[in-house]
N, C-alpha and C positions, 0 to 999 in steps of 0.2 A: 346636210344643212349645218352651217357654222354656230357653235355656241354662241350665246350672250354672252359679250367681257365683262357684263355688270354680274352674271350671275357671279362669275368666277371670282370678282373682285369681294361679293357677300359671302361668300364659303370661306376664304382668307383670312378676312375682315374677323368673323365666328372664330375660325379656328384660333386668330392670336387673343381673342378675347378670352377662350378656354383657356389655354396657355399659358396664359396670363393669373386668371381667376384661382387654377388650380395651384402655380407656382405661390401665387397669393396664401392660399389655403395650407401650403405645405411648411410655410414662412411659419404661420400661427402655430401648426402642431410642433416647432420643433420650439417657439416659445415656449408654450405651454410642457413639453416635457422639462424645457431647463426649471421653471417654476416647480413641477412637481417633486425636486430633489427637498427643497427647501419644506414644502410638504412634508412628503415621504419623514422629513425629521421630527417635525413637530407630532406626525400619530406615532412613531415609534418611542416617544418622549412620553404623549400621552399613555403611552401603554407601561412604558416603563414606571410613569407614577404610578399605575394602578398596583403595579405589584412593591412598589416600594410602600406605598401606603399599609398593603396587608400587614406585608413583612414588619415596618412599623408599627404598627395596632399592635400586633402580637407580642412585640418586643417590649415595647411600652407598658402593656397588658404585665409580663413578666417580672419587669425592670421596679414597679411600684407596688408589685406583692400583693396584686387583685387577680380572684379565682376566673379564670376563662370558661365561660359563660358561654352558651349560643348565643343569646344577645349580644354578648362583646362581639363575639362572632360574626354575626349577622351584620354590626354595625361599619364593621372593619370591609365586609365583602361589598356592603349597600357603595360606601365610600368608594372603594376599586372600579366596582362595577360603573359609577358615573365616569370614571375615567376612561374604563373600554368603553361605552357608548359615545363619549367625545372623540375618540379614535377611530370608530368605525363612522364617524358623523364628517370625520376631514376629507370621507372621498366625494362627497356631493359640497359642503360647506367651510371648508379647510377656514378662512379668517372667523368667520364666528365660532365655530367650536372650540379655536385655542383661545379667542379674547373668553371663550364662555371657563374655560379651562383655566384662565389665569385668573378668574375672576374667584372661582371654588377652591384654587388650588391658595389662594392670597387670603382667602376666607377661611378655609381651616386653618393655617397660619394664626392668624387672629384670633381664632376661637381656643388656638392651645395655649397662647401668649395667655389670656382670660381667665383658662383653667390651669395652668399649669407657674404661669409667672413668669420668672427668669428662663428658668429650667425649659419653657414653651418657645419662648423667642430662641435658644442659641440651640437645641435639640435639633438636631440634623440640620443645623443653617447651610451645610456647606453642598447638600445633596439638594437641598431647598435651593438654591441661589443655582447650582445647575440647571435645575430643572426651571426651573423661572429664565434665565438665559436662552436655554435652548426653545424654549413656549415665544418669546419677542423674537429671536431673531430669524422663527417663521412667520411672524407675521408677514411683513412684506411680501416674501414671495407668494402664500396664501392668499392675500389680495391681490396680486397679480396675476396670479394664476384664476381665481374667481373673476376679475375683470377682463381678462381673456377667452373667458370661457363663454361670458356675455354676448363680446364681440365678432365669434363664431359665426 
């Protein structure tokens, strides 16, 4: 008994549609990794502040002739530690955790300007103004990459 030509013409029809769909599908992940470099920079930035912050606490701590404390301690780690958590917060959230990161990192800025005066404002500007460069010019792709992720 002779096949239906319609059947055979609906298997065709299916298969360029898969063909299609998956090439589709293969299109987005290879977006989404180019986005992930731009990622990828911003947690390791993030990371990178948390330990420049310690590092700074401590220095700073030294540098002004005040006895190192647990509490200085503690305060210096509490600090770090909100920056590993923003780090490890970019593999689900990448643009909000670095606007949340520029936001505390822009914040303690201000808060040393406050306590400290001159001395607060120009105190590591040049590792500050890195670190603030390398936090914006993730942003974009973090939103890219989160807007891609959507449209999966």
């Amino acid at each position: 008994m002779p096949e239906d030509p319609n059947e055979n013409t609906t298997h065709q029809t299916a298969g360029n549609e898969n063909e299609i769909s998956d090439y589709y599908d293969g299109l987005k992940q290879i977006e989404i990794q180019g986005y992930e470099t731009g990622v990828k920079k911003a947690r390791t930035a993030l990371f990178v502040t948390a330990g420049l912050l310690f590092v700074g606490e401590l220095i700073s701590v030294g540098l002004t002739g005040l006895t190192l404390t647990p509490l200085l301690i503690g305060i210096a780690l509490i600090e770090s530690a909100i920056f590993v958590g923003l780090a490890f917060w970019t593999k689900t959230k990448p643009y909000t955790a670095i606007i949340v990161g520029l936001v505390i990192f822009i914040g303690m800025w201000i808060l040393a300007i406050i306590g400290s005066g001159f001395m607060g404002a120009i105190g590591g500007i040049i590792v500050r103004i890195i670190i603030i460069s390398y936090l914006i010019s993730a942003l974009k792709p973090a939103k890219a990459w989160e807007d891609a992720r959507e449209n999966m």
